[in-house]
PDBQT receptor file of N, H, CA, C and O in Angstrom, charges set to zero:
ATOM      1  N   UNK A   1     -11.219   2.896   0.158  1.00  0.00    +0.000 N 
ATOM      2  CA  UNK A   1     -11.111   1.492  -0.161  1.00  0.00    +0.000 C 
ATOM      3  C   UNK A   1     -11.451   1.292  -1.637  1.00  0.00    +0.000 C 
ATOM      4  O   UNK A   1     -12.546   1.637  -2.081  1.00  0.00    +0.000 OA
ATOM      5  N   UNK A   2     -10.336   0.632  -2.524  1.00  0.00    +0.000 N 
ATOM      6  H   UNK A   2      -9.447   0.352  -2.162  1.00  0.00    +0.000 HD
ATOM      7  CA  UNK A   2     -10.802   0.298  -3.691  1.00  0.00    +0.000 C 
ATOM      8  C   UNK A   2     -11.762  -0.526  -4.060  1.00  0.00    +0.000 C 
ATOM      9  O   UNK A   2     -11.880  -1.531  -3.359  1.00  0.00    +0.000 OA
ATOM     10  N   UNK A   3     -12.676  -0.370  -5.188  1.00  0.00    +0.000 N 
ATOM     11  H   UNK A   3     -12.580   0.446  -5.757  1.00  0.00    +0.000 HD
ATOM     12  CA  UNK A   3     -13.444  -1.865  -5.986  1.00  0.00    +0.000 C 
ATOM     13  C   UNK A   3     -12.849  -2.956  -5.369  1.00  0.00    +0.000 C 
ATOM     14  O   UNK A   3     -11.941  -2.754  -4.562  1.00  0.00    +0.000 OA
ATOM     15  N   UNK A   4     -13.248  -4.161  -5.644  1.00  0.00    +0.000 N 
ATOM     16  H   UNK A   4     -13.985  -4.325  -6.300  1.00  0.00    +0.000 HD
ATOM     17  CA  UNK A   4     -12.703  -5.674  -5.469  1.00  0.00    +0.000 C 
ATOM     18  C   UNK A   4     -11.848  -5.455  -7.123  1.00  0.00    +0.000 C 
ATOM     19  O   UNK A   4     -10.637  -5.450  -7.342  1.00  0.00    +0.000 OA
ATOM     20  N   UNK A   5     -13.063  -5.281  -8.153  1.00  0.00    +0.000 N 
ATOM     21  H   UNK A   5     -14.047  -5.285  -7.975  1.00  0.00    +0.000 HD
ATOM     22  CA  UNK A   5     -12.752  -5.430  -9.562  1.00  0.00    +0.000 C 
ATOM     23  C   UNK A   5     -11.440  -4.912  -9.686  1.00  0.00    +0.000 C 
ATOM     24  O   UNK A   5     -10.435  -5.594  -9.887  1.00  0.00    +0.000 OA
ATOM     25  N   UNK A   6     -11.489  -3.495  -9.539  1.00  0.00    +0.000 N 
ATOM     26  H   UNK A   6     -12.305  -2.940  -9.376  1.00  0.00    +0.000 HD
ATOM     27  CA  UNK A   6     -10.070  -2.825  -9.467  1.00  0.00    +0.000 C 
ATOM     28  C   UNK A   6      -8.836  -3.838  -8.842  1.00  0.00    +0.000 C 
ATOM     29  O   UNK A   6      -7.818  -4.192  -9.435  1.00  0.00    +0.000 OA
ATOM     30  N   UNK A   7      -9.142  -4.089  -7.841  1.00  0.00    +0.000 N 
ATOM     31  H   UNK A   7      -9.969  -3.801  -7.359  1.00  0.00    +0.000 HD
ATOM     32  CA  UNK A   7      -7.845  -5.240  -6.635  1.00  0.00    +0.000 C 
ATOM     33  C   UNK A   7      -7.449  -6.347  -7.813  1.00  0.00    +0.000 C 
ATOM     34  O   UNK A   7      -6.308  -6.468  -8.259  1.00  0.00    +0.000 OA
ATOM     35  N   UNK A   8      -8.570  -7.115  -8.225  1.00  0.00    +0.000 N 
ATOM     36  H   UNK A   8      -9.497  -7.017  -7.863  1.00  0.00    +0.000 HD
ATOM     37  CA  UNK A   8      -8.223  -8.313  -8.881  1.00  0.00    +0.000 C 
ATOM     38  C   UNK A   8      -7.682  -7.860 -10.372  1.00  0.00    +0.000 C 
ATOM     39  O   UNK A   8      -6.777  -8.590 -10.776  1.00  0.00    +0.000 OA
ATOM     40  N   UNK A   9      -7.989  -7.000 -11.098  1.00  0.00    +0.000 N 
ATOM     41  H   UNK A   9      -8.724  -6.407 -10.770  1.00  0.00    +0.000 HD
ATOM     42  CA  UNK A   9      -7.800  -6.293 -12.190  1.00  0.00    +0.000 C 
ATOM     43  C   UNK A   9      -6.352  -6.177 -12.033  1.00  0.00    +0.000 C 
ATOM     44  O   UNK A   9      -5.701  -6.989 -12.690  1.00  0.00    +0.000 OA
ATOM     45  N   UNK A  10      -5.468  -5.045 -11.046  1.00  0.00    +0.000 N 
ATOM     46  H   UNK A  10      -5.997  -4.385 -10.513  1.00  0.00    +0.000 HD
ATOM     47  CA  UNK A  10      -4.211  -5.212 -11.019  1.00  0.00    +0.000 C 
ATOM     48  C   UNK A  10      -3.728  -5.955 -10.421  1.00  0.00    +0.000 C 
ATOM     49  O   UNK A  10      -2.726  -5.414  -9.953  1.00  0.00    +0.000 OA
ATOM     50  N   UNK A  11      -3.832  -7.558  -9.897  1.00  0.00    +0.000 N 
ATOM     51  H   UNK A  11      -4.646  -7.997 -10.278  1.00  0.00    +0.000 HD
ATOM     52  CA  UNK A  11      -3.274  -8.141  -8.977  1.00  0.00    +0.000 C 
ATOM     53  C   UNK A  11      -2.888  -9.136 -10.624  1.00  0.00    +0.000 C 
ATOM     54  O   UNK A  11      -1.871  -9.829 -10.597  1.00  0.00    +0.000 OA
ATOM     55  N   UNK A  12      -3.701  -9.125 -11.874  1.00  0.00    +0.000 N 
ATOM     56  H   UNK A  12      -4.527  -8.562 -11.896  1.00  0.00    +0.000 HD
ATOM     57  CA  UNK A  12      -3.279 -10.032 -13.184  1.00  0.00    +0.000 C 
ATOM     58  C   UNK A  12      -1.927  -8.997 -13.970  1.00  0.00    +0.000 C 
ATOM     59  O   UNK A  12      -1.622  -7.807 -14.053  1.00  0.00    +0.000 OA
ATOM     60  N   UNK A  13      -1.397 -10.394 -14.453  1.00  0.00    +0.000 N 
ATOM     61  H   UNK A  13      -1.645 -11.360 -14.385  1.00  0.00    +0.000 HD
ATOM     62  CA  UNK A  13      -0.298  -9.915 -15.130  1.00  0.00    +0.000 C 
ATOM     63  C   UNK A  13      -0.731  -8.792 -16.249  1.00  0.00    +0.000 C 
ATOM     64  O   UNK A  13      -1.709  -9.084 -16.938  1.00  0.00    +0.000 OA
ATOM     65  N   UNK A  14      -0.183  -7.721 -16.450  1.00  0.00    +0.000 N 
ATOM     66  H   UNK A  14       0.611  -7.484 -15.891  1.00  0.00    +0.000 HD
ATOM     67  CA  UNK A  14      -0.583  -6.771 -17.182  1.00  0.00    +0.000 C 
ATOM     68  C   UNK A  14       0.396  -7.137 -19.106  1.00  0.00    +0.000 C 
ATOM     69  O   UNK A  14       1.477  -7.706 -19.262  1.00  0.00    +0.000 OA
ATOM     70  N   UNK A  15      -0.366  -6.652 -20.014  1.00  0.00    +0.000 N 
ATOM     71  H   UNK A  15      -1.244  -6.190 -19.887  1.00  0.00    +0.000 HD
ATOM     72  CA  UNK A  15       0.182  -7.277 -20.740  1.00  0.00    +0.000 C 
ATOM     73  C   UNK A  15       0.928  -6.425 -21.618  1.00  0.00    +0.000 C 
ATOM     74  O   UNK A  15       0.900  -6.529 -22.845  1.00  0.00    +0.000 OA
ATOM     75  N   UNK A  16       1.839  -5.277 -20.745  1.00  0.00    +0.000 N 
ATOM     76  H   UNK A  16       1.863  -5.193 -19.749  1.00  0.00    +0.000 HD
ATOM     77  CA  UNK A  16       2.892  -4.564 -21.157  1.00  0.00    +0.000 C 
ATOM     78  C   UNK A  16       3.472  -4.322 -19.513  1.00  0.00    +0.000 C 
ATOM     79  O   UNK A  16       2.654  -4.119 -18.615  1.00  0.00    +0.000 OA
ATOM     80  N   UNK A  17       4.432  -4.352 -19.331  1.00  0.00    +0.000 N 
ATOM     81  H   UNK A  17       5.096  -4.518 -20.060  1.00  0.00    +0.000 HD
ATOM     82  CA  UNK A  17       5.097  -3.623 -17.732  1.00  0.00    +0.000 C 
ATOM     83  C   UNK A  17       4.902  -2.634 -17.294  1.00  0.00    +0.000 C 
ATOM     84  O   UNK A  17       4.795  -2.483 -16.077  1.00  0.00    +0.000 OA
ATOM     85  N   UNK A  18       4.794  -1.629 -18.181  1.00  0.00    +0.000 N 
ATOM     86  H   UNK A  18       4.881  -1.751 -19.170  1.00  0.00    +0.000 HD
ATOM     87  CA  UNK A  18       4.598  -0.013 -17.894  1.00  0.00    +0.000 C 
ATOM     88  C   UNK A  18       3.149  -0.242 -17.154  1.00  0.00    +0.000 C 
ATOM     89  O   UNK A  18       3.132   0.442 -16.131  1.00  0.00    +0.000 OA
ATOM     90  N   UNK A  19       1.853  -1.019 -17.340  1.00  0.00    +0.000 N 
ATOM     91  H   UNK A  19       1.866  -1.574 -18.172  1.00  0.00    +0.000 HD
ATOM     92  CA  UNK A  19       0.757  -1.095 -16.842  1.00  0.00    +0.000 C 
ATOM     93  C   UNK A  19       0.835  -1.183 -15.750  1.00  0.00    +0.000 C 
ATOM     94  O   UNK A  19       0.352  -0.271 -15.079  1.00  0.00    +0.000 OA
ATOM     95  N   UNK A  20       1.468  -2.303 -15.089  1.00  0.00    +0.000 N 
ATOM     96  H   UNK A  20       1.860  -3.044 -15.634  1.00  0.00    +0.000 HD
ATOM     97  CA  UNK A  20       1.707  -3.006 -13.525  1.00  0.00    +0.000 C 
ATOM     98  C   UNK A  20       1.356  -1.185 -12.399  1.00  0.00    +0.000 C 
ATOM     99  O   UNK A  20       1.695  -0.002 -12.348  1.00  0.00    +0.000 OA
ATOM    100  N   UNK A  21       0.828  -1.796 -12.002  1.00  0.00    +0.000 N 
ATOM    101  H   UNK A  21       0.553  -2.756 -12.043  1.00  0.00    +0.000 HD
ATOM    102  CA  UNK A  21       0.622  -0.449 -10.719  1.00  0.00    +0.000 C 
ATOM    103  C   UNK A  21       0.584  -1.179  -9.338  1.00  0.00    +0.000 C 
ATOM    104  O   UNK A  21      -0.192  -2.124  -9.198  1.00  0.00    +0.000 OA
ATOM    105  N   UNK A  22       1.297  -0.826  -8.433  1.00  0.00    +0.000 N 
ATOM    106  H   UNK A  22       1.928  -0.059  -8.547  1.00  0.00    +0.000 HD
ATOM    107  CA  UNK A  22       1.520  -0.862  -6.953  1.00  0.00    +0.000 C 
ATOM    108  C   UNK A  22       0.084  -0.645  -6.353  1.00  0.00    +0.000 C 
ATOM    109  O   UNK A  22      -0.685   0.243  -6.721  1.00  0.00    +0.000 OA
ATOM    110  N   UNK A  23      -0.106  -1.342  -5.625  1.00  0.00    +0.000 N 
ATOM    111  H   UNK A  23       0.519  -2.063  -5.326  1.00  0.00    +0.000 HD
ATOM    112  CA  UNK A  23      -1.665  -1.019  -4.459  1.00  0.00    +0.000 C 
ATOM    113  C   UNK A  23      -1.517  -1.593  -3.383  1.00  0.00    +0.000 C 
ATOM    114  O   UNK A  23      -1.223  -2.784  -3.485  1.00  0.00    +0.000 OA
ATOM    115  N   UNK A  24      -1.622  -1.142  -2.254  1.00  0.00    +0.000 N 
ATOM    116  H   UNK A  24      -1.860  -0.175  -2.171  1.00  0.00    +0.000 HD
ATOM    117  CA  UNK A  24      -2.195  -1.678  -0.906  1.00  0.00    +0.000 C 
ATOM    118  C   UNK A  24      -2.201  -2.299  -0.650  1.00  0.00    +0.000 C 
ATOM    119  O   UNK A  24      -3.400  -2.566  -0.585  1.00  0.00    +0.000 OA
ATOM    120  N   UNK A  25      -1.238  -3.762  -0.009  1.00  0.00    +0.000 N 
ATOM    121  H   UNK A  25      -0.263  -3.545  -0.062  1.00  0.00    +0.000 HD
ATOM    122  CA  UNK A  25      -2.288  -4.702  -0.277  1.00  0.00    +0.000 C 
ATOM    123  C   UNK A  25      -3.449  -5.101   0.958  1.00  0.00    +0.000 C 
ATOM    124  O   UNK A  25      -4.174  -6.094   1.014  1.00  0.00    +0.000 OA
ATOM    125  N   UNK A  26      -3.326  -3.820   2.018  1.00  0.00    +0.000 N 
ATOM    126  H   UNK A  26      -2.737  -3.013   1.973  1.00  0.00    +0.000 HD
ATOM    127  CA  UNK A  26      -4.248  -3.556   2.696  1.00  0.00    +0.000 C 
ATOM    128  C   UNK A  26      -5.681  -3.255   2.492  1.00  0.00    +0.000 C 
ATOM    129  O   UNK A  26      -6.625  -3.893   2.959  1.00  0.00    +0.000 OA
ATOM    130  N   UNK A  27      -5.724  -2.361   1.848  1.00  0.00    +0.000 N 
ATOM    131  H   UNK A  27      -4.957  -1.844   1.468  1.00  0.00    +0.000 HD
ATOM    132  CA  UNK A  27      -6.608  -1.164   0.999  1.00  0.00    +0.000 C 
ATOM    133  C   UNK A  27      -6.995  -1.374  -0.321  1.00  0.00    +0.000 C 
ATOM    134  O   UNK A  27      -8.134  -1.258  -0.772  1.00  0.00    +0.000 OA
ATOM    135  N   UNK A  28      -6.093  -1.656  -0.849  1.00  0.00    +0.000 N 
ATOM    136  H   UNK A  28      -5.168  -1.751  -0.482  1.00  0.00    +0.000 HD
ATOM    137  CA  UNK A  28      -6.198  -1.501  -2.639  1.00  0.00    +0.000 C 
ATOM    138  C   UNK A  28      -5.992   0.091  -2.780  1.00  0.00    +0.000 C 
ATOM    139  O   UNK A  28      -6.456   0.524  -3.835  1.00  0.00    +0.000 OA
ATOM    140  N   UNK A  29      -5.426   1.006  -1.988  1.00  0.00    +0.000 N 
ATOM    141  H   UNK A  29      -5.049   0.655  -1.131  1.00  0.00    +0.000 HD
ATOM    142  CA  UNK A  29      -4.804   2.463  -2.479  1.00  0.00    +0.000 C 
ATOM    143  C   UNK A  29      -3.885   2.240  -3.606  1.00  0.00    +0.000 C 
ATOM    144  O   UNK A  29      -3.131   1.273  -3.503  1.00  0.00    +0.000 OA
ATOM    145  N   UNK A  30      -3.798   3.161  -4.944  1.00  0.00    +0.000 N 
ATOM    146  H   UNK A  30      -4.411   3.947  -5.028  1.00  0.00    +0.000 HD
ATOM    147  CA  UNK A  30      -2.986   3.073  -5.671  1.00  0.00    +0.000 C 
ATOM    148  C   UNK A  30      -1.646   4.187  -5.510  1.00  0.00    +0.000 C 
ATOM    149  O   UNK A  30      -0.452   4.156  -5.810  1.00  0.00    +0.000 OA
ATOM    150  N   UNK A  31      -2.732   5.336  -4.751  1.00  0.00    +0.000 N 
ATOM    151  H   UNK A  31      -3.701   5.361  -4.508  1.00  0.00    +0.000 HD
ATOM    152  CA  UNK A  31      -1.643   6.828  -4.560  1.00  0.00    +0.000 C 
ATOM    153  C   UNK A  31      -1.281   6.866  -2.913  1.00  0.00    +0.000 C 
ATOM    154  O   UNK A  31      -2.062   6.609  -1.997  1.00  0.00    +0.000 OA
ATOM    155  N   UNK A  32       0.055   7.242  -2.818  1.00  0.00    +0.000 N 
ATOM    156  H   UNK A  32       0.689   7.450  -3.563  1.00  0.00    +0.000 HD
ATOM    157  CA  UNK A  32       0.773   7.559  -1.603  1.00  0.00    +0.000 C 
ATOM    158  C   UNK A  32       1.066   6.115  -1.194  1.00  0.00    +0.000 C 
ATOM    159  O   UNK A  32       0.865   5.691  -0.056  1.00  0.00    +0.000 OA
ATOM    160  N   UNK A  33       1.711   5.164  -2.523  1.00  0.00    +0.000 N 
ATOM    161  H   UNK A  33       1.874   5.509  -3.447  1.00  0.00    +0.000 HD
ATOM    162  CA  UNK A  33       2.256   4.088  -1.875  1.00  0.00    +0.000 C 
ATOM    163  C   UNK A  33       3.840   4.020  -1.509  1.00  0.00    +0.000 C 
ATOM    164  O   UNK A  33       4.686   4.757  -2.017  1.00  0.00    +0.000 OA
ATOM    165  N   UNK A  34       4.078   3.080  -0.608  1.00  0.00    +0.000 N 
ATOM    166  H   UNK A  34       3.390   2.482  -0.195  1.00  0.00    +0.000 HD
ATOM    167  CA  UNK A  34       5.318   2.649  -0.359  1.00  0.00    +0.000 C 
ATOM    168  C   UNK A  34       5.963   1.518  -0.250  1.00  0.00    +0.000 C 
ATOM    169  O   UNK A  34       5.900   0.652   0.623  1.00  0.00    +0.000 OA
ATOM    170  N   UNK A  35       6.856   1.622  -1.609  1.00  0.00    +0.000 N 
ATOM    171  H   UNK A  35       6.908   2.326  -2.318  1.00  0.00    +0.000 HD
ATOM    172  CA  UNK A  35       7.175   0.459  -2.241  1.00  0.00    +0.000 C 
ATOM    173  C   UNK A  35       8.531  -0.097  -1.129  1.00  0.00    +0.000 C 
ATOM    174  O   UNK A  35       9.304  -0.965  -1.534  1.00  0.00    +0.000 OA
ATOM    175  N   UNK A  36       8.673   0.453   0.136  1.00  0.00    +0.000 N 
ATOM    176  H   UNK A  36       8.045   1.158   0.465  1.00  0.00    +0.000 HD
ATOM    177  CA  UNK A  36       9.763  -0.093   1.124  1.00  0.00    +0.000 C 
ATOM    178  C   UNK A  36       8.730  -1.157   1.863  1.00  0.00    +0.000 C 
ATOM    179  O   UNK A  36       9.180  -2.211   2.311  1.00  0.00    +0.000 OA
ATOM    180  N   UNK A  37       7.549  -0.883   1.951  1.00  0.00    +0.000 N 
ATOM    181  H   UNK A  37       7.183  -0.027   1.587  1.00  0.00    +0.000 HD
ATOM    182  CA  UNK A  37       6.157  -1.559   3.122  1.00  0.00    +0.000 C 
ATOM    183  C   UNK A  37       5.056  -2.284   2.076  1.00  0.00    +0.000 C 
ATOM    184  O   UNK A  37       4.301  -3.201   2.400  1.00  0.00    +0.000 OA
ATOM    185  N   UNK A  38       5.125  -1.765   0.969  1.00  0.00    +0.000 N 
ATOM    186  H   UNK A  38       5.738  -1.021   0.706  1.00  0.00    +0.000 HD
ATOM    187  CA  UNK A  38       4.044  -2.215   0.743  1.00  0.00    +0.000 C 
ATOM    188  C   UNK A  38       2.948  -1.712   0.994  1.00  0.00    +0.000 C 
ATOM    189  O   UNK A  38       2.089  -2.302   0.340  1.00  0.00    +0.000 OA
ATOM    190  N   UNK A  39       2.689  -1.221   1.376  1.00  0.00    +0.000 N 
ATOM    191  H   UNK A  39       3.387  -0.742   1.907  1.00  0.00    +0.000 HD
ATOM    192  CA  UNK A  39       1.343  -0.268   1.677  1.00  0.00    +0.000 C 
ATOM    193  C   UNK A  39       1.391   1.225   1.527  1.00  0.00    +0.000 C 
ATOM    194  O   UNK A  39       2.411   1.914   1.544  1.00  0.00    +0.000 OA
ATOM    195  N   UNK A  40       0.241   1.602   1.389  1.00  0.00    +0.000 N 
ATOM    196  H   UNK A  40      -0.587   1.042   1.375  1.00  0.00    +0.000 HD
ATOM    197  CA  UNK A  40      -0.843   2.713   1.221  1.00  0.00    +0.000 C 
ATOM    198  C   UNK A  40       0.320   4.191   2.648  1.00  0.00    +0.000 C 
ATOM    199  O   UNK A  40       0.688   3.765   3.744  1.00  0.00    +0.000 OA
ATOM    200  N   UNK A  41       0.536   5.249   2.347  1.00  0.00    +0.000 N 
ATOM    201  H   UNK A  41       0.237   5.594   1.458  1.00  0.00    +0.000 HD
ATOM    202  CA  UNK A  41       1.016   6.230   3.370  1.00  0.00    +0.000 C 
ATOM    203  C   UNK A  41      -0.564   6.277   4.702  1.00  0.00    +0.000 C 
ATOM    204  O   UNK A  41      -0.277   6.439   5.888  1.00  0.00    +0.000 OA
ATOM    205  N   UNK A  42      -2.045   6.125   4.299  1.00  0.00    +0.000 N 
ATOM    206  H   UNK A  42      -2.278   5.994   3.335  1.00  0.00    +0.000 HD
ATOM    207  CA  UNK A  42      -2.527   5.764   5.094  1.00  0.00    +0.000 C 
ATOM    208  C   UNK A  42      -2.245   4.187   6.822  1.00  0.00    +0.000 C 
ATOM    209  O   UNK A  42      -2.200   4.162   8.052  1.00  0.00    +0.000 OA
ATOM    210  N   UNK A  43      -2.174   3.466   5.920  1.00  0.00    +0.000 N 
ATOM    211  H   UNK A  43      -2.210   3.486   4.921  1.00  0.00    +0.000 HD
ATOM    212  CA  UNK A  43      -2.612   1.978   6.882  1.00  0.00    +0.000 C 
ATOM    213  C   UNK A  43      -0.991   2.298   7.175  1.00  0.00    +0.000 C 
ATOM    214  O   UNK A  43      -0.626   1.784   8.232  1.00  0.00    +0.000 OA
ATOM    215  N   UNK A  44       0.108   3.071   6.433  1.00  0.00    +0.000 N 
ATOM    216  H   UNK A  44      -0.188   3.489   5.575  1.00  0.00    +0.000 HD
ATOM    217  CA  UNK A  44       1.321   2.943   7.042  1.00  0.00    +0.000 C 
ATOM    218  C   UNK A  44       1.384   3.546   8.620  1.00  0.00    +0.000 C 
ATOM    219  O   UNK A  44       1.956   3.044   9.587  1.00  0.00    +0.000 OA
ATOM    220  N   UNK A  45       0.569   4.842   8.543  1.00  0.00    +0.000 N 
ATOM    221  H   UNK A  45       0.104   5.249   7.756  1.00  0.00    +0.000 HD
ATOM    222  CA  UNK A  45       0.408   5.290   9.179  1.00  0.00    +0.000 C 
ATOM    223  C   UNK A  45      -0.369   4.717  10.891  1.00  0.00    +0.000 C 
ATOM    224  O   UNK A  45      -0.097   4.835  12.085  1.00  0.00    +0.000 OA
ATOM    225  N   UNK A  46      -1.410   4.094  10.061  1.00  0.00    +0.000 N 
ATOM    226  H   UNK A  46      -1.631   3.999   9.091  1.00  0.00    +0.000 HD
ATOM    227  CA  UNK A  46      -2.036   2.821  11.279  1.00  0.00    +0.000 C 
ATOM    228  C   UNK A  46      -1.372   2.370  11.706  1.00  0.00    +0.000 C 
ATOM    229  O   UNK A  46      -1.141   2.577  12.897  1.00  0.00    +0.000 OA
ATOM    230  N   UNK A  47      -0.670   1.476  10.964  1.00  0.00    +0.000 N 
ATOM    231  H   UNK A  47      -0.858   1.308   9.996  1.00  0.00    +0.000 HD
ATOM    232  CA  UNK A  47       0.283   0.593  11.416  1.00  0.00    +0.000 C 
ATOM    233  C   UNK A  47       1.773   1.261  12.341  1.00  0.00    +0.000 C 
ATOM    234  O   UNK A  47       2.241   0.809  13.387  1.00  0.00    +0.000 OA
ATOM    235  N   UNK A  48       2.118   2.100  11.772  1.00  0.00    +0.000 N 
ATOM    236  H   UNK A  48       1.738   2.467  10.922  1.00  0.00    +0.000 HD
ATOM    237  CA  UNK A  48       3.101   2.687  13.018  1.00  0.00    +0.000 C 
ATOM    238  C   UNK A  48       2.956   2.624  14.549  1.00  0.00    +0.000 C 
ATOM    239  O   UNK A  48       3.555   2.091  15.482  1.00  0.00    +0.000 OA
ATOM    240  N   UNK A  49       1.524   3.679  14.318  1.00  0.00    +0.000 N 
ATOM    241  H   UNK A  49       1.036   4.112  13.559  1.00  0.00    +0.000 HD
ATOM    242  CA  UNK A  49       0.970   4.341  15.537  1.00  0.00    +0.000 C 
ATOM    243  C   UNK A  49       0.744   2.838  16.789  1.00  0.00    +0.000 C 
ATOM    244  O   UNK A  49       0.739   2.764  18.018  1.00  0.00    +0.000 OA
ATOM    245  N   UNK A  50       0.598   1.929  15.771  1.00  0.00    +0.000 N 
ATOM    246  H   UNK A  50       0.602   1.990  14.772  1.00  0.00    +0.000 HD
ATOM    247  CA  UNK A  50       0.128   0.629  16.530  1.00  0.00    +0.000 C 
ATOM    248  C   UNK A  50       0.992  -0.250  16.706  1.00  0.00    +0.000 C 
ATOM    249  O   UNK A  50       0.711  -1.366  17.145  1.00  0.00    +0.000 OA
ATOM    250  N   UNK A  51       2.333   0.176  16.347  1.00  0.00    +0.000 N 
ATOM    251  H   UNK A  51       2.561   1.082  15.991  1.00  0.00    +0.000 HD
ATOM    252  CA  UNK A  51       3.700  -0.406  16.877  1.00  0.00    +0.000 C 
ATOM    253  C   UNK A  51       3.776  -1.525  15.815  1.00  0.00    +0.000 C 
ATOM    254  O   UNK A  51       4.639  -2.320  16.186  1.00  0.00    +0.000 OA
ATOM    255  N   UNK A  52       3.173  -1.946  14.538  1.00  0.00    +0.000 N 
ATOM    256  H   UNK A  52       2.472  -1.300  14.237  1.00  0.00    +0.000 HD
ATOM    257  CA  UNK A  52       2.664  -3.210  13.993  1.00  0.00    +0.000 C 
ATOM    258  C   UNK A  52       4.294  -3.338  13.336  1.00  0.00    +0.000 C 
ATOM    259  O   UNK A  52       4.864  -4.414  13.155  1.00  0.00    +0.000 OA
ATOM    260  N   UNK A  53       4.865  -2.012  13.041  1.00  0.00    +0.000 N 
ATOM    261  H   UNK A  53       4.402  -1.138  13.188  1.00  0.00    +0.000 HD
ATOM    262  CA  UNK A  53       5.892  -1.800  12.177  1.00  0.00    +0.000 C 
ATOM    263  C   UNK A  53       7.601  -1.742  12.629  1.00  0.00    +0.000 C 
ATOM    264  O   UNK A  53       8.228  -0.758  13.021  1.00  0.00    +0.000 OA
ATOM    265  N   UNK A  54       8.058  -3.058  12.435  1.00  0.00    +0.000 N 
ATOM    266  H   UNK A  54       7.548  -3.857  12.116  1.00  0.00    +0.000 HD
ATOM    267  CA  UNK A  54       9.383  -2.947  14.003  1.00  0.00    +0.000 C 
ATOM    268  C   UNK A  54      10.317  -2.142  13.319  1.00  0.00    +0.000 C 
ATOM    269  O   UNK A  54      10.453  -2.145  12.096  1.00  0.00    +0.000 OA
ATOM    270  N   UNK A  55      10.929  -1.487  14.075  1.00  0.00    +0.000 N 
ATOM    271  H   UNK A  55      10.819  -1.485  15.069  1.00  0.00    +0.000 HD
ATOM    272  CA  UNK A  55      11.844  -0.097  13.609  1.00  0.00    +0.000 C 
ATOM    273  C   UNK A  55      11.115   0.755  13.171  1.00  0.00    +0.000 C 
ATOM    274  O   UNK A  55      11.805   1.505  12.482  1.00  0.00    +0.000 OA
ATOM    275  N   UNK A  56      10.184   1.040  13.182  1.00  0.00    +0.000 N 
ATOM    276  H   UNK A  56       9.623   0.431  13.743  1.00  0.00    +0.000 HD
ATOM    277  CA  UNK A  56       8.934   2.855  13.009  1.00  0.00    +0.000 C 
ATOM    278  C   UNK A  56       8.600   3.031  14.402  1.00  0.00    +0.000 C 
ATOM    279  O   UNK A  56       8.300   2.163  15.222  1.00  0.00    +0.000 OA
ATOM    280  N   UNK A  57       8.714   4.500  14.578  1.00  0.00    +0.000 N 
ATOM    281  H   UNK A  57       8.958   5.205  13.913  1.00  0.00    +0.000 HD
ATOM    282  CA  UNK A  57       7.852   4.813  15.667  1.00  0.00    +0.000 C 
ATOM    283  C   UNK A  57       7.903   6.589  15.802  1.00  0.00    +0.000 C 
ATOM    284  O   UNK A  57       8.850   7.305  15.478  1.00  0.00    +0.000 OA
ATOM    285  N   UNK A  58       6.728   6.972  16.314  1.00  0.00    +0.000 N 
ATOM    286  H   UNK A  58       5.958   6.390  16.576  1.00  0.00    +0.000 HD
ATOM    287  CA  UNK A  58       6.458   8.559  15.923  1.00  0.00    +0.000 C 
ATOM    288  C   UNK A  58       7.756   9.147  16.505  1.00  0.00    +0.000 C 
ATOM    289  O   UNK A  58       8.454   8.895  17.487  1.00  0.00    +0.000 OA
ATOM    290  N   UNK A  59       7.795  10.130  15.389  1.00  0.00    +0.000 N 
ATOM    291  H   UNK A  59       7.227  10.335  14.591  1.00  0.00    +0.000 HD
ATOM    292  CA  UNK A  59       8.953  11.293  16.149  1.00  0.00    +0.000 C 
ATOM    293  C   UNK A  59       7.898  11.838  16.901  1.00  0.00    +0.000 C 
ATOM    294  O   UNK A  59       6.670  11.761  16.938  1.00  0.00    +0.000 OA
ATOM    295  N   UNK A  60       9.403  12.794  17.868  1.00  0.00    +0.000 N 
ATOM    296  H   UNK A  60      10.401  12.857  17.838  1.00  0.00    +0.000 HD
ATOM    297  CA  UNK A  60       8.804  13.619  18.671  1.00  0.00    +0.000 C 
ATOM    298  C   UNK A  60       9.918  14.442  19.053  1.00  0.00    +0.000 C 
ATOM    299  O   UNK A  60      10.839  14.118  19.803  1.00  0.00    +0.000 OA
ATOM    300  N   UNK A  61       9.741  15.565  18.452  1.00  0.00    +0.000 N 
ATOM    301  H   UNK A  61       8.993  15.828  17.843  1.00  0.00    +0.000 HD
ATOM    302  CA  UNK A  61      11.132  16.780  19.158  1.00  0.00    +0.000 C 
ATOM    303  C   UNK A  61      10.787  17.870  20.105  1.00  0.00    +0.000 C 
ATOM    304  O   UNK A  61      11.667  18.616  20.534  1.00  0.00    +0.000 OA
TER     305      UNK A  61
C-alpha cells in the first residue's frame, strides 16, 4: 500500500506529461499496472477471483 502523500502527489497535474504515472486506484501500486482496469496486477487479481470483474474468470485447462 502506498503513502497517502505519494496517492495525492500523483493524483496533481504534473507539470510536464512525461511525469504523470498510473497507480491503483485501489492501492496506490505504481508497478504491474493495467491501464485496460485500472488497477494494480495484484487487486486485479482479487478482483477476478471474486467475480467483481464481468468477462474475467480463472483459466483452467
Amino acid at each position: 500500500m502506498a503513502k497517502t502523500s505519494v496517492i495525492a502527489r500523483s493524483k496533481k497535474t504534473p507539470k510536464f506529461s512525461t511525469r504523470a504515472v498510473n497507480r491503483c486506484f485501489r492501492c496506490g501500486r505504481a508497478h504491474g499496472y493495467m491501464r485496460d482496469f485500472g488497477i494494480c496486477r495484484i487487486c486485479f487479481r482479487e478482483y477476478a477471483n471474486e467475480g467483481m470483474i464481468p468477462g474475467i474468470r480463472k483459466s483452467s485447462w
